[in-house]
mmCIF file of the protein (N, C-alpha, C, O) and its ligand, coordinates in Angstrom:
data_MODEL
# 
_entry.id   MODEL 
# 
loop_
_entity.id 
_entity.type 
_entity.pdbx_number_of_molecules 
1 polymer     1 
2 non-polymer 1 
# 
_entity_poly.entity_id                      1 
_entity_poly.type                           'polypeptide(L)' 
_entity_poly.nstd_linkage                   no 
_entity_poly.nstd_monomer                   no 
_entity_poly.pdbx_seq_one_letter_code       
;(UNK)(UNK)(UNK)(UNK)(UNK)(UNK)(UNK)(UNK)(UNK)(UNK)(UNK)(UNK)(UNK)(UNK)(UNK)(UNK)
(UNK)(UNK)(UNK)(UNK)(UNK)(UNK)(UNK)(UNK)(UNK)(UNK)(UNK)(UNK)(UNK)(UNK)(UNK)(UNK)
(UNK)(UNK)(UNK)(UNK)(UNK)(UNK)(UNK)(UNK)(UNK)(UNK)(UNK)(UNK)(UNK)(UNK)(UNK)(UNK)
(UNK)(UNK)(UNK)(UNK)(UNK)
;
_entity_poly.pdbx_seq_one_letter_code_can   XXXXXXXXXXXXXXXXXXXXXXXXXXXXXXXXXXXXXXXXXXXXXXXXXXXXX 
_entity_poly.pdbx_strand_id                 A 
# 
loop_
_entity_poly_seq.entity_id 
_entity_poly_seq.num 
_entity_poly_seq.mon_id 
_entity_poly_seq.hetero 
1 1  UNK n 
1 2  UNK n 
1 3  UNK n 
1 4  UNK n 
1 5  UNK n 
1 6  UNK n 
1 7  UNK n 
1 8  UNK n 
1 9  UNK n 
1 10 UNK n 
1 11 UNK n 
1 12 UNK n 
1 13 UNK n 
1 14 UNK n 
1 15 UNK n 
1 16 UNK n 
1 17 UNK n 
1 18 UNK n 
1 19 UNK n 
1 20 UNK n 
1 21 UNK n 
1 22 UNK n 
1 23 UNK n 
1 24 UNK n 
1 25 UNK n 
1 26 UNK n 
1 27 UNK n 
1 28 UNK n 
1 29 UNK n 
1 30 UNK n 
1 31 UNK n 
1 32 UNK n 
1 33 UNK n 
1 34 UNK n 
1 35 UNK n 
1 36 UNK n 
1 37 UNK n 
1 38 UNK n 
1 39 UNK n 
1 40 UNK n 
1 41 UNK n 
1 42 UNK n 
1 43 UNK n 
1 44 UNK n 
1 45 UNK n 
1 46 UNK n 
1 47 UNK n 
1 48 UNK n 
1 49 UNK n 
1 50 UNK n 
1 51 UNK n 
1 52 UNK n 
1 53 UNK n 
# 
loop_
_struct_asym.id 
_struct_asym.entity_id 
A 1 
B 2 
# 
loop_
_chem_comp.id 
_chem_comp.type 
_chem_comp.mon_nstd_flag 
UNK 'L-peptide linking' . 
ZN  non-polymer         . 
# 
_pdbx_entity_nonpoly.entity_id   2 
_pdbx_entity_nonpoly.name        ? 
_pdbx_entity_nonpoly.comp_id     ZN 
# 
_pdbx_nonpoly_scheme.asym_id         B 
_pdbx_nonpoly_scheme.entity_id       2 
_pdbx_nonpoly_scheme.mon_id          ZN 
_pdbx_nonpoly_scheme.ndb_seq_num     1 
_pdbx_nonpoly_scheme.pdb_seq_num     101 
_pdbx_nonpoly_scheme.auth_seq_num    101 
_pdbx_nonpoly_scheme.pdb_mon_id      ZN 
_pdbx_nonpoly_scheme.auth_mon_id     ZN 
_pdbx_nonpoly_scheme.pdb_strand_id   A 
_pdbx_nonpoly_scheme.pdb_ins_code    . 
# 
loop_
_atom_site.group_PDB 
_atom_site.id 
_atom_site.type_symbol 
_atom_site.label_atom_id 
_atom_site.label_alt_id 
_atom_site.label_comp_id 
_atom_site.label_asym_id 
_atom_site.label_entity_id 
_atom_site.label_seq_id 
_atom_site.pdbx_PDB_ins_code 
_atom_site.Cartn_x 
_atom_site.Cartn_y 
_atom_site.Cartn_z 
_atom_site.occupancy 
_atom_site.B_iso_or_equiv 
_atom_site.pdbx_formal_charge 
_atom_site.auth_seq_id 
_atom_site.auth_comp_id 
_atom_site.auth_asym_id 
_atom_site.auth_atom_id 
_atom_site.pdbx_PDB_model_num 
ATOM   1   N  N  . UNK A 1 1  ? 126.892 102.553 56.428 1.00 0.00 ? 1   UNK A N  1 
ATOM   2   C  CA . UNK A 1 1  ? 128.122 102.757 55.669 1.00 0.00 ? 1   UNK A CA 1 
ATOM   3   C  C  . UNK A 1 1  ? 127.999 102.078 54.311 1.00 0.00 ? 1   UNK A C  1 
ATOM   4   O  O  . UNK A 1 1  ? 127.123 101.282 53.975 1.00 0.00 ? 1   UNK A O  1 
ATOM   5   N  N  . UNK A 1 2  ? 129.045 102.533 53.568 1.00 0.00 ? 2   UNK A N  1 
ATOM   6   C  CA . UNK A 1 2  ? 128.932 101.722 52.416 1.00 0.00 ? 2   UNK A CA 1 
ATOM   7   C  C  . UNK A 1 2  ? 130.384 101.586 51.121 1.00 0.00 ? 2   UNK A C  1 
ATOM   8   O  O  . UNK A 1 2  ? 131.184 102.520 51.161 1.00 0.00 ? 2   UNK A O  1 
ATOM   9   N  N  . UNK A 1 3  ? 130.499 101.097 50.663 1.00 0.00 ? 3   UNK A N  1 
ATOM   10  C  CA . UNK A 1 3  ? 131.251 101.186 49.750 1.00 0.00 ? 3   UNK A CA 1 
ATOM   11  C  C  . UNK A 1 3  ? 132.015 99.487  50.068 1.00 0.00 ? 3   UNK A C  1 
ATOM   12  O  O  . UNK A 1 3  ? 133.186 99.425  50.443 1.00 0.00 ? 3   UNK A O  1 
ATOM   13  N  N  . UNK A 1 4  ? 131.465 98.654  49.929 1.00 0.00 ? 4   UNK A N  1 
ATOM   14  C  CA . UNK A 1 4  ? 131.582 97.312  50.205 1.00 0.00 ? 4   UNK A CA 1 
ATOM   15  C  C  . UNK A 1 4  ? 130.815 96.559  48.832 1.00 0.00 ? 4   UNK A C  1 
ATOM   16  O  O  . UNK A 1 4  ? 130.053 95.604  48.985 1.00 0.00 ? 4   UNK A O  1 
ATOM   17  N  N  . UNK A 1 5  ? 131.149 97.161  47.434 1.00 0.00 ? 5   UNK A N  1 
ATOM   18  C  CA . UNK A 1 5  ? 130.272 96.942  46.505 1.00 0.00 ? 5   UNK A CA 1 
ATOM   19  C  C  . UNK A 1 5  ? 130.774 95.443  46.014 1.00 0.00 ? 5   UNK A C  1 
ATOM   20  O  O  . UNK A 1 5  ? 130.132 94.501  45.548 1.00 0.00 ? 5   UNK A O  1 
ATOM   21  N  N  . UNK A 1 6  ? 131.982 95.582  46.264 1.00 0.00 ? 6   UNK A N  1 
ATOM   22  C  CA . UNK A 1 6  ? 132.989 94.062  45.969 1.00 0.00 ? 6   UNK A CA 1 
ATOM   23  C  C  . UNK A 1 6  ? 132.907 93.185  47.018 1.00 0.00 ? 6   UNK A C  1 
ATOM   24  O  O  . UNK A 1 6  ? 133.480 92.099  46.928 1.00 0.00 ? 6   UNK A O  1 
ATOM   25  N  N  . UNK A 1 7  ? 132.267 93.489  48.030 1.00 0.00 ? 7   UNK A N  1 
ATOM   26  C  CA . UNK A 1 7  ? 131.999 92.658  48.868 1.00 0.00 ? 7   UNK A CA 1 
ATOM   27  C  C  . UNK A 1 7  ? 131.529 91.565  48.453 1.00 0.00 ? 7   UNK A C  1 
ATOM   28  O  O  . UNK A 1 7  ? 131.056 91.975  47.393 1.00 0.00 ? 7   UNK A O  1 
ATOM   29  N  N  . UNK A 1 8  ? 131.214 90.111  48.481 1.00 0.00 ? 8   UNK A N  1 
ATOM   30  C  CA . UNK A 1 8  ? 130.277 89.371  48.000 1.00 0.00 ? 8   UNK A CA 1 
ATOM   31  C  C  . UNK A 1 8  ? 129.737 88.628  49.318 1.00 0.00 ? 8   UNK A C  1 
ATOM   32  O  O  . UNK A 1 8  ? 130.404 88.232  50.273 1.00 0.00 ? 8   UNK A O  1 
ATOM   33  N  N  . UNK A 1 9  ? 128.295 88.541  49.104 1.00 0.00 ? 9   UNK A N  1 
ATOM   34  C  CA . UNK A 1 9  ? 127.559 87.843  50.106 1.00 0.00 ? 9   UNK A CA 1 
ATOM   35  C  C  . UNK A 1 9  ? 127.417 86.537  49.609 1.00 0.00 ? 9   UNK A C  1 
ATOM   36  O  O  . UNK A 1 9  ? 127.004 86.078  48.544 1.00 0.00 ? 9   UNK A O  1 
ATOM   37  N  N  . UNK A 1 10 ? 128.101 85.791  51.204 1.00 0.00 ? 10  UNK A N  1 
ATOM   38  C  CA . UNK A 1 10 ? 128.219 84.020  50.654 1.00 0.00 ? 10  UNK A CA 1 
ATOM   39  C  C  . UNK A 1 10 ? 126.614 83.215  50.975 1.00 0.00 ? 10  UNK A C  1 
ATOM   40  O  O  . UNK A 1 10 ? 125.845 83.319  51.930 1.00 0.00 ? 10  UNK A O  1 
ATOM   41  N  N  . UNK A 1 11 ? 126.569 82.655  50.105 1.00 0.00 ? 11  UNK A N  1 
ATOM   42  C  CA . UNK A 1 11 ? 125.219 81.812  50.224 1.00 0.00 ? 11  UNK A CA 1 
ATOM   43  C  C  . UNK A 1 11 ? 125.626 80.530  50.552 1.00 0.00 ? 11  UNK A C  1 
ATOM   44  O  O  . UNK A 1 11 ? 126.557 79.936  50.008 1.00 0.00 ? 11  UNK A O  1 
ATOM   45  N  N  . UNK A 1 12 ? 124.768 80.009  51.648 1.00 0.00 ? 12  UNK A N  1 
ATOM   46  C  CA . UNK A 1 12 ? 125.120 78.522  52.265 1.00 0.00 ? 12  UNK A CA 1 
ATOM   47  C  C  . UNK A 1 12 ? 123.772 77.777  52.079 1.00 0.00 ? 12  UNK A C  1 
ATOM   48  O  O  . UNK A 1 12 ? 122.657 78.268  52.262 1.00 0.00 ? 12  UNK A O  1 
ATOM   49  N  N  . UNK A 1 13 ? 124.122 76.222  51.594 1.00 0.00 ? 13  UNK A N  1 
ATOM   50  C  CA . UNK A 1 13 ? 123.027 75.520  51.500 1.00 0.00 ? 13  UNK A CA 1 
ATOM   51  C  C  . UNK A 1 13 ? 123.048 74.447  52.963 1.00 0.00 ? 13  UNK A C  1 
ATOM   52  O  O  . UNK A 1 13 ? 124.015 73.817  53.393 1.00 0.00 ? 13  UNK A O  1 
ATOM   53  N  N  . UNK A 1 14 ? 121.752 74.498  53.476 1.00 0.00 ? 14  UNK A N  1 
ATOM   54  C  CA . UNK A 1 14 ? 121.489 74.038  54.808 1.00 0.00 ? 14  UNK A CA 1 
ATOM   55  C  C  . UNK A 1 14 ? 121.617 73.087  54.603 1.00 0.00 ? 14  UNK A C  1 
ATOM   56  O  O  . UNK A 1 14 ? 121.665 72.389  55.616 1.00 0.00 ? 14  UNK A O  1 
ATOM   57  N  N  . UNK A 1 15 ? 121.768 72.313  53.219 1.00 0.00 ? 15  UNK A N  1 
ATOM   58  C  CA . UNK A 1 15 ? 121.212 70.816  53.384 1.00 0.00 ? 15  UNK A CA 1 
ATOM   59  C  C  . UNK A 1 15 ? 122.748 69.973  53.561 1.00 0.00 ? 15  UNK A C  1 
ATOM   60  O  O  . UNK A 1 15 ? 123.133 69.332  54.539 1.00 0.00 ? 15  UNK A O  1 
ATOM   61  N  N  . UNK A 1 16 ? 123.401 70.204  52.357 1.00 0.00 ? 16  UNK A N  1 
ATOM   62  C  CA . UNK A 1 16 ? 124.893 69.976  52.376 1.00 0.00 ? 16  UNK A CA 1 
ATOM   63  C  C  . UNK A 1 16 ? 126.073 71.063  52.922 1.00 0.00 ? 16  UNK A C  1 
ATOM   64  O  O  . UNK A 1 16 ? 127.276 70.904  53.126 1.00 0.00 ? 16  UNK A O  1 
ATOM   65  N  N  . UNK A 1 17 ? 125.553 71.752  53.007 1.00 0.00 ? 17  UNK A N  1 
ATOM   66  C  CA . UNK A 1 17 ? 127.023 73.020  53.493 1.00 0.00 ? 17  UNK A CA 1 
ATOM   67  C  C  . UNK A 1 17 ? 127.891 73.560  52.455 1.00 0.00 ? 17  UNK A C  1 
ATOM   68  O  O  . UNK A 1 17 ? 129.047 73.955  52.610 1.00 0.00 ? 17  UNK A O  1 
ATOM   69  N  N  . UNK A 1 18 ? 126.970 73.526  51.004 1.00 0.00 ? 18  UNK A N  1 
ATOM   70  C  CA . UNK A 1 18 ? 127.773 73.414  49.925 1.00 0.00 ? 18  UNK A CA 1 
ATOM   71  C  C  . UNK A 1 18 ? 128.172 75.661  50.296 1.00 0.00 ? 18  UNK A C  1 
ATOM   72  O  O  . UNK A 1 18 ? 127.642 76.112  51.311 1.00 0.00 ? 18  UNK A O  1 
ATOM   73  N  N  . UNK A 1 19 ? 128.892 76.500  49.554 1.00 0.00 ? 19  UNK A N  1 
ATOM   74  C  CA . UNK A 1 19 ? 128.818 77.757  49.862 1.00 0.00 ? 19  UNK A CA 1 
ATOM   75  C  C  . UNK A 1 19 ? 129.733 78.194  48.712 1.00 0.00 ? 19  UNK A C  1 
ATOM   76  O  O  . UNK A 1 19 ? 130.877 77.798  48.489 1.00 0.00 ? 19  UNK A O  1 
ATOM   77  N  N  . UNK A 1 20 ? 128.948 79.162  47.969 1.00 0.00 ? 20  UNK A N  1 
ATOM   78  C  CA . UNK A 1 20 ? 129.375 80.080  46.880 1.00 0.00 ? 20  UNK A CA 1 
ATOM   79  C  C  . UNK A 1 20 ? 128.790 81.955  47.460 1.00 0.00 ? 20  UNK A C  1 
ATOM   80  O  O  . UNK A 1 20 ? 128.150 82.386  48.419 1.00 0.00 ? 20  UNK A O  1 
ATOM   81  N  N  . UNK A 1 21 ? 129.250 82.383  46.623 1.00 0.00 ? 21  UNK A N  1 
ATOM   82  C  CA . UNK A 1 21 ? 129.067 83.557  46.262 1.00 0.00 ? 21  UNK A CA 1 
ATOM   83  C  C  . UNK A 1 21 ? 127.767 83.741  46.703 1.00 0.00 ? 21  UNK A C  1 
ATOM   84  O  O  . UNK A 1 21 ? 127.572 82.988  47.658 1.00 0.00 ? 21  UNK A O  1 
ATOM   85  N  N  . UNK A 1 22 ? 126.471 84.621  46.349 1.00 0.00 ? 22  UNK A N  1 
ATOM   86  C  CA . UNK A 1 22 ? 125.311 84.799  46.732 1.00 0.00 ? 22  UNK A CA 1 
ATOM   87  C  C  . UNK A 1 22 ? 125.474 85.314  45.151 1.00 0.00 ? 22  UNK A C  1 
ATOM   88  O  O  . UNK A 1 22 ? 126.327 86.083  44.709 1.00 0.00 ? 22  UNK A O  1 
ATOM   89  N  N  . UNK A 1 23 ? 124.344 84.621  44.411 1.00 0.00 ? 23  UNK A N  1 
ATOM   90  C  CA . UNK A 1 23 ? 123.607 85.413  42.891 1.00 0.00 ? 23  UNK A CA 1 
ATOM   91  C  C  . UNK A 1 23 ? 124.960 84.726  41.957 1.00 0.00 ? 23  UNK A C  1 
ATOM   92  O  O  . UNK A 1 23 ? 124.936 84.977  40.753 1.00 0.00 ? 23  UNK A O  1 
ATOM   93  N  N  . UNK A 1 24 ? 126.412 83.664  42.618 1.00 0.00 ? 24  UNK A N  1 
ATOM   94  C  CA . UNK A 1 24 ? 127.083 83.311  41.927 1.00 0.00 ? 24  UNK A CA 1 
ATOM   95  C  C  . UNK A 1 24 ? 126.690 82.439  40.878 1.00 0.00 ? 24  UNK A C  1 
ATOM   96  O  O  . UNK A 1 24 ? 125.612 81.860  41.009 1.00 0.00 ? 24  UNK A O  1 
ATOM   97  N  N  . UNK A 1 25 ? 127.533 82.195  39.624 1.00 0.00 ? 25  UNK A N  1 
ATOM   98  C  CA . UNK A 1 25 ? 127.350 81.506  38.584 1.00 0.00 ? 25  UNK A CA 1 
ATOM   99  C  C  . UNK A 1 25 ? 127.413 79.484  39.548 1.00 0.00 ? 25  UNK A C  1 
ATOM   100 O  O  . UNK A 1 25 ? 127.329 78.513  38.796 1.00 0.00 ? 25  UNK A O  1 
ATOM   101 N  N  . UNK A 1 26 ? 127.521 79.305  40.734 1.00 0.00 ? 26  UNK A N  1 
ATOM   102 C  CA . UNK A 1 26 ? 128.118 78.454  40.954 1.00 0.00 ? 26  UNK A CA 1 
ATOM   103 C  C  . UNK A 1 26 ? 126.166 77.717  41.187 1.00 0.00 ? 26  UNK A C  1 
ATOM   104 O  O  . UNK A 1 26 ? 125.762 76.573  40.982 1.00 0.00 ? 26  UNK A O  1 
ATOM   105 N  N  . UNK A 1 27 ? 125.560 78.693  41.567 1.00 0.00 ? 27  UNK A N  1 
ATOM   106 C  CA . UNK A 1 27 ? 124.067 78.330  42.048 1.00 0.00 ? 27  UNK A CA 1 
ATOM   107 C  C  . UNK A 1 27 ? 123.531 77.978  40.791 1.00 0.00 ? 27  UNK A C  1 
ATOM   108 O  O  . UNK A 1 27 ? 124.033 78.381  39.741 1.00 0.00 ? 27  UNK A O  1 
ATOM   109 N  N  . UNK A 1 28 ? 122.461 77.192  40.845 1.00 0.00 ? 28  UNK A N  1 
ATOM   110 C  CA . UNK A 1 28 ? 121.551 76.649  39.618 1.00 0.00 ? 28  UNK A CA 1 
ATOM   111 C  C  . UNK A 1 28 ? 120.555 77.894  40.183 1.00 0.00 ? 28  UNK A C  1 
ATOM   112 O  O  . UNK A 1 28 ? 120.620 78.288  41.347 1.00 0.00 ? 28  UNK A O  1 
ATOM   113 N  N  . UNK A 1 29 ? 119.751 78.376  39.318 1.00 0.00 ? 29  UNK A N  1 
ATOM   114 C  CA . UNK A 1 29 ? 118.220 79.147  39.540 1.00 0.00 ? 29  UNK A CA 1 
ATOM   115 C  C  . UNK A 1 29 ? 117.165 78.664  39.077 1.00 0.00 ? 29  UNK A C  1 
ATOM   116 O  O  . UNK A 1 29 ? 117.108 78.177  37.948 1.00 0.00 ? 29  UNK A O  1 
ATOM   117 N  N  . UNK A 1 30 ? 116.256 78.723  39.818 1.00 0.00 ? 30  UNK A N  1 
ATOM   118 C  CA . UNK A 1 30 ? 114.393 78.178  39.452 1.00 0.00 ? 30  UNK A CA 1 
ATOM   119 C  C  . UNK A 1 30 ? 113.420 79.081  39.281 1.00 0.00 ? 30  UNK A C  1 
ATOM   120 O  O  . UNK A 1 30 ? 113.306 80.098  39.966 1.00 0.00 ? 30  UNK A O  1 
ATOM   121 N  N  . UNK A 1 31 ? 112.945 78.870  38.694 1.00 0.00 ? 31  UNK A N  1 
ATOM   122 C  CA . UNK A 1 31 ? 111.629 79.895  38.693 1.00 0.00 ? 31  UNK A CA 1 
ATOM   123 C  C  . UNK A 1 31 ? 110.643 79.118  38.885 1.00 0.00 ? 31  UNK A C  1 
ATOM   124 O  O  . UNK A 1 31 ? 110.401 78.217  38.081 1.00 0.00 ? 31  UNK A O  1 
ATOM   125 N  N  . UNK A 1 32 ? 109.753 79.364  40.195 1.00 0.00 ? 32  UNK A N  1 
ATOM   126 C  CA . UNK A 1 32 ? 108.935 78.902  40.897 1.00 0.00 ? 32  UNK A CA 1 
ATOM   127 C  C  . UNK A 1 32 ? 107.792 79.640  40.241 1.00 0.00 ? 32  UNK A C  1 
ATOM   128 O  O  . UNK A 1 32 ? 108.116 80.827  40.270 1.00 0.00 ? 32  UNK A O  1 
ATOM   129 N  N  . UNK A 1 33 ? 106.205 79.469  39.466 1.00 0.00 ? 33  UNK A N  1 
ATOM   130 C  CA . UNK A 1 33 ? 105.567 80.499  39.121 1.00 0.00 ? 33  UNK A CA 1 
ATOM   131 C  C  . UNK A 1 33 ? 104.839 81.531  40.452 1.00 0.00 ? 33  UNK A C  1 
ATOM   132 O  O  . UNK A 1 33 ? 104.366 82.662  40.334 1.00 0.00 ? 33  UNK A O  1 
ATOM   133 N  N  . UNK A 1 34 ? 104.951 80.724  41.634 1.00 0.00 ? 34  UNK A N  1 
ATOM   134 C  CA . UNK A 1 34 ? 103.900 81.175  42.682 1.00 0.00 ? 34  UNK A CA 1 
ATOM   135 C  C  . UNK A 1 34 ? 104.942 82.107  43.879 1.00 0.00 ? 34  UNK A C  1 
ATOM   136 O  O  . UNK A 1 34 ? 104.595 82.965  44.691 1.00 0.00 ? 34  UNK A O  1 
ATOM   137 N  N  . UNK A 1 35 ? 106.080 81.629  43.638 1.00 0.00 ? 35  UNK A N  1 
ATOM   138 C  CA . UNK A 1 35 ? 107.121 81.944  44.629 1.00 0.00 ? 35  UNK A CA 1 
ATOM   139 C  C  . UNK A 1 35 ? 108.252 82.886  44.221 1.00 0.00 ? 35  UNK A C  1 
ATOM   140 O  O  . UNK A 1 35 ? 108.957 83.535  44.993 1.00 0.00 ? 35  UNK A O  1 
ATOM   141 N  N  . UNK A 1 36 ? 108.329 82.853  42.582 1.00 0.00 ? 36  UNK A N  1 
ATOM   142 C  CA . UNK A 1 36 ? 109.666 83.839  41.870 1.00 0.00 ? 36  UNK A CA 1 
ATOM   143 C  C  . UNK A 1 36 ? 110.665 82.986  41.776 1.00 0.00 ? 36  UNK A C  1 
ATOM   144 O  O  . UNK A 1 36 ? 110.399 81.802  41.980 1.00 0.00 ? 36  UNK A O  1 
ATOM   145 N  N  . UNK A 1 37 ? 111.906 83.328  41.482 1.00 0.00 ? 37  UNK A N  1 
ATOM   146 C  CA . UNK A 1 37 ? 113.349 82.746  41.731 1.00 0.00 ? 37  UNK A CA 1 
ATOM   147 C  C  . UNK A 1 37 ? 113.932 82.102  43.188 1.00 0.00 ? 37  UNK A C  1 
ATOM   148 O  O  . UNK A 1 37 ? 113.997 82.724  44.248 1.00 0.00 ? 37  UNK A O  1 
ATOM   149 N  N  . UNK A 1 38 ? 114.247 81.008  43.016 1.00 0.00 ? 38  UNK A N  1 
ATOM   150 C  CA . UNK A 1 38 ? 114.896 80.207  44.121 1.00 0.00 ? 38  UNK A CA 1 
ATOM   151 C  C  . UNK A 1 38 ? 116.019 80.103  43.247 1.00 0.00 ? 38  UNK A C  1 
ATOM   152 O  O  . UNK A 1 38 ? 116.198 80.091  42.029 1.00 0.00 ? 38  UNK A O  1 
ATOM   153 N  N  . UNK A 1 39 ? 116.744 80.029  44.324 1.00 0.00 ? 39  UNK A N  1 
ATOM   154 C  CA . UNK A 1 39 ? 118.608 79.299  44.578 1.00 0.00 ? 39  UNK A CA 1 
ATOM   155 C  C  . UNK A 1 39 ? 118.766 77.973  45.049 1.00 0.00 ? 39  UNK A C  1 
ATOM   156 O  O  . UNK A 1 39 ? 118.797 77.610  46.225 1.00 0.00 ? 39  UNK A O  1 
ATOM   157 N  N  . UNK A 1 40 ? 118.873 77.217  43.933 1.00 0.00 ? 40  UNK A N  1 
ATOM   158 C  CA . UNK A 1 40 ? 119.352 75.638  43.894 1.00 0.00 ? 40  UNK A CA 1 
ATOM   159 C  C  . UNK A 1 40 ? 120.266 75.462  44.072 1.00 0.00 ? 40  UNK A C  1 
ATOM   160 O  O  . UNK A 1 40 ? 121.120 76.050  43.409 1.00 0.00 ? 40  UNK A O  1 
ATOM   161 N  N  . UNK A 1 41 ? 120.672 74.434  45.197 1.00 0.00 ? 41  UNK A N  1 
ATOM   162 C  CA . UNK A 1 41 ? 122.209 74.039  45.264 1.00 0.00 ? 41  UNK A CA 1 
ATOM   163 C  C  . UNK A 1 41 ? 122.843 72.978  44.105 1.00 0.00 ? 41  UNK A C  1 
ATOM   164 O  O  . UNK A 1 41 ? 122.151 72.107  43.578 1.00 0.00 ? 41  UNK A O  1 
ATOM   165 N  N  . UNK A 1 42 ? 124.115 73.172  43.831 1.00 0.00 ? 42  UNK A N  1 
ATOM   166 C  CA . UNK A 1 42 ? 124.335 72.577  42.491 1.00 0.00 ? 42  UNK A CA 1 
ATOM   167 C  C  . UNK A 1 42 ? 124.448 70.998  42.768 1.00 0.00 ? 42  UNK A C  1 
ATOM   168 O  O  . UNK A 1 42 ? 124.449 69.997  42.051 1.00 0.00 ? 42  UNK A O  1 
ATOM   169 N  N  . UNK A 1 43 ? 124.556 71.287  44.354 1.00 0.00 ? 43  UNK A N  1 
ATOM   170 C  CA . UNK A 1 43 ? 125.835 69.827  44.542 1.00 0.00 ? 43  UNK A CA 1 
ATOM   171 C  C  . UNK A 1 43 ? 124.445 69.102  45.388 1.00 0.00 ? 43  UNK A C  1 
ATOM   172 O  O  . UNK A 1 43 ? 124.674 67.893  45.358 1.00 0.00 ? 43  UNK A O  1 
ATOM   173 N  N  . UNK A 1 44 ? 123.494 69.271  45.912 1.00 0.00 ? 44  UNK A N  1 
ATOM   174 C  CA . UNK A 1 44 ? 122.722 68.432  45.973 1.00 0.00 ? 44  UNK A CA 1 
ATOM   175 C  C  . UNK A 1 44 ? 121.515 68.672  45.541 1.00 0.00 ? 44  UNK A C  1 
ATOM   176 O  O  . UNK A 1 44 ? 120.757 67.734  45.787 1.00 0.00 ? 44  UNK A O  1 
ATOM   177 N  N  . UNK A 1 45 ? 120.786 69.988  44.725 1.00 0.00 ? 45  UNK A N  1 
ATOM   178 C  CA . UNK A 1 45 ? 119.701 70.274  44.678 1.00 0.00 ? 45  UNK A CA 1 
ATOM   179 C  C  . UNK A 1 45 ? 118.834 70.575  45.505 1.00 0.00 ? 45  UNK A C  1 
ATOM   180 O  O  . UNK A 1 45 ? 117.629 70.574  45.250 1.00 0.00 ? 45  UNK A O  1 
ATOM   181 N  N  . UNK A 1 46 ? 119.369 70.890  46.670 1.00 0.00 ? 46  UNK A N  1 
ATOM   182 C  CA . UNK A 1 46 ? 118.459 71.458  47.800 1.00 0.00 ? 46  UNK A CA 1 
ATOM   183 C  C  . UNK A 1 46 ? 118.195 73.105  47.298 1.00 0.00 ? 46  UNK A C  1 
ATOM   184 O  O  . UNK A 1 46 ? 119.060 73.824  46.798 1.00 0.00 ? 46  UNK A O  1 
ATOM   185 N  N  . UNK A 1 47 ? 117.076 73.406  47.512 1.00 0.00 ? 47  UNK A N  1 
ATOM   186 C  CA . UNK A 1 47 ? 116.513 74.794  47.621 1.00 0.00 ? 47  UNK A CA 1 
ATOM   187 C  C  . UNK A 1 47 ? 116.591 75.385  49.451 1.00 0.00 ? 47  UNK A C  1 
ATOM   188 O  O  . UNK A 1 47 ? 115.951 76.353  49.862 1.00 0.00 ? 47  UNK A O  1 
ATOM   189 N  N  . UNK A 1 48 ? 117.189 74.834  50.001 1.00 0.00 ? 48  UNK A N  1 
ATOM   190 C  CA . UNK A 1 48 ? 116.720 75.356  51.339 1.00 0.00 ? 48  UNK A CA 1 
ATOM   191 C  C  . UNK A 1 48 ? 118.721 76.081  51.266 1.00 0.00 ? 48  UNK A C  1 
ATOM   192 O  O  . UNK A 1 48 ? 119.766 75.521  51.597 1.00 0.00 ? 48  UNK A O  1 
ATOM   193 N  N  . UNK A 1 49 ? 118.526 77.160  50.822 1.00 0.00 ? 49  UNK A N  1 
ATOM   194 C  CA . UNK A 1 49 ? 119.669 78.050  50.618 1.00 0.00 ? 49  UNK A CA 1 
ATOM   195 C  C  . UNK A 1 49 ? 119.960 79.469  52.040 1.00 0.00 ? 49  UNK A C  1 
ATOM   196 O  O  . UNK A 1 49 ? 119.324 80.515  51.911 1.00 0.00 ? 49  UNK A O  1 
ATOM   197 N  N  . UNK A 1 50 ? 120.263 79.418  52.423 1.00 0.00 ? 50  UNK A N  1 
ATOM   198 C  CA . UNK A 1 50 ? 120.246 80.741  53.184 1.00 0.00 ? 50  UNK A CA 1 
ATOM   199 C  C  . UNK A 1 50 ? 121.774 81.660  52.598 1.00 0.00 ? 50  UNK A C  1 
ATOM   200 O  O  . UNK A 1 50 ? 122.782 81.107  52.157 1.00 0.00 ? 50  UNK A O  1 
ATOM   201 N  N  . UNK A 1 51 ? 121.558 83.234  52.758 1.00 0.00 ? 51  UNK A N  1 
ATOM   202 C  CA . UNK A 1 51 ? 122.798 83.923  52.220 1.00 0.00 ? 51  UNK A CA 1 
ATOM   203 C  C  . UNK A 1 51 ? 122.861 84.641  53.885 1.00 0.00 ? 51  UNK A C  1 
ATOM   204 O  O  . UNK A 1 51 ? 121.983 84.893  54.710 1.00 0.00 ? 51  UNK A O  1 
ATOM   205 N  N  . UNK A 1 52 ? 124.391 84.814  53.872 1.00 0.00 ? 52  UNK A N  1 
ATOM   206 C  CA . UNK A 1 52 ? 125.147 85.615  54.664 1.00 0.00 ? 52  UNK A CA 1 
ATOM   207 C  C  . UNK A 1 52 ? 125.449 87.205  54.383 1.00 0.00 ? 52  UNK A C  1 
ATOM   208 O  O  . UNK A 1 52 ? 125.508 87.468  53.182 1.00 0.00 ? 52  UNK A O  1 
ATOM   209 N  N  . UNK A 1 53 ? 125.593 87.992  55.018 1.00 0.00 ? 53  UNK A N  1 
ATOM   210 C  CA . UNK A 1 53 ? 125.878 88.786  54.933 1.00 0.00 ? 53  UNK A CA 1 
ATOM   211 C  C  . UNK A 1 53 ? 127.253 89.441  54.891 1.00 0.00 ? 53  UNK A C  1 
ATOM   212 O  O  . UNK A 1 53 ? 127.352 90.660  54.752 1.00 0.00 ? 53  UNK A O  1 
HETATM 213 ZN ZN . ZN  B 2 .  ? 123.415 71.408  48.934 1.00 0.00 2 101 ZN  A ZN 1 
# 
């Protein structure tokens, strides 16, 4: 199905439980050269991010 475009997928950081948006302005981003873009948590700097669906 589809039409869930406004949907937003929440991203949770494992480390603190911090949770925004997924791709939100609230995430810091990295560019890893070997790995691409990671999702930094703002509030503790953990990279260990998982997103929800
Ligand atoms: Zn965090």
């Amino acid at each position: 199905m589809s039409g869930d475009s406004t949907t937003a997928r929440l991203s949770r950081c494992r480390n603190c439980g911090f949770e925004a948006p997924g791709g939100g302005e609230e995430w810091l981003r990295l560019e890893v050269p070997k790995l691409g873009r990671m999702t930094q948590c703002p509030n503790c700097e953990s990279t260990d991010v998982i997103t929800h669906r």
